[in-house]
N, C-alpha and C positions, 0 to 999 in steps of 0.2 A: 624827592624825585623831580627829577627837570622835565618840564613839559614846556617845546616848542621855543627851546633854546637856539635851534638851529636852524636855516634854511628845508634840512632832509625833513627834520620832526614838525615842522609847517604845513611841508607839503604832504606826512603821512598823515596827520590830522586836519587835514581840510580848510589849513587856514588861507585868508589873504592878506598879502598888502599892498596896500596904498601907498606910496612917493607925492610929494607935496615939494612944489619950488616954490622961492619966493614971489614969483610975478603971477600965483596964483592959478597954475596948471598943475594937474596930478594926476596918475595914472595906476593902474593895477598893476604888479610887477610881475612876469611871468616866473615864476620861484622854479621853475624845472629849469629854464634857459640859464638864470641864475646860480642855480647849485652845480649846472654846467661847465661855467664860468669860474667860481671862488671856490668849490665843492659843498657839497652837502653837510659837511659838518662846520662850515664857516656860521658863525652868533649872525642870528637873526634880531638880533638887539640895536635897536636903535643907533646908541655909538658906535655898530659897530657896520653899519649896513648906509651912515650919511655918507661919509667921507669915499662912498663905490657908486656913489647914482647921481647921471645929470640927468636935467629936463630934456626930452628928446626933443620938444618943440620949442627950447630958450634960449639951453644946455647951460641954464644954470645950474650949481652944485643943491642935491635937495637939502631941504630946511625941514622936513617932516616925513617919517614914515608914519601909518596905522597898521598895524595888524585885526584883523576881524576873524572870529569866530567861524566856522560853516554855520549856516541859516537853513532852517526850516524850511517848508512850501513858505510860511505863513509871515515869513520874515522875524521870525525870532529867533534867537543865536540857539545851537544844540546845547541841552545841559550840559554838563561833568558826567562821565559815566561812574 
């Protein structure tokens, strides 16, 4: 089973991401505006999420996405259920 393949499955489980440019700015990326935009079932995979994001304050093309987990109060990621 695919977990968090896509942009939709991101945003039903709580995830974020991060965009990362080379000149060292990075930003959380609003995943609803996003699945707006490419749809909800466009891969939330790295290859496949660079080559669609600039820097809003560069506009360079990004060099890095992160994906994170939803976090606790306590700042630790939610298990697996």
């Amino acid at each position: 089973m695919r977990v968090n393949g896509t942009i939709q499955e991101c945003i039903d489980n709580g995830y974020t991401i991060r965009a990362y440019c080379p000149n060292g700015h990075n930003k959380a990326i609003d995943l609803v505006a996003l699945a707006d935009r490419l749809g909800g079932d466009h891969s939330a995979l790295r290859d496949a999420l660079l080559p669609k994001l600039r820097c809003s304050k560069c506009g360079e093309k990004a060099n890095a996405v992160i994906a994170s987990p939803p976090s606790r109060a306590d700042g630790w990621p939610e298990r697996n259920r």
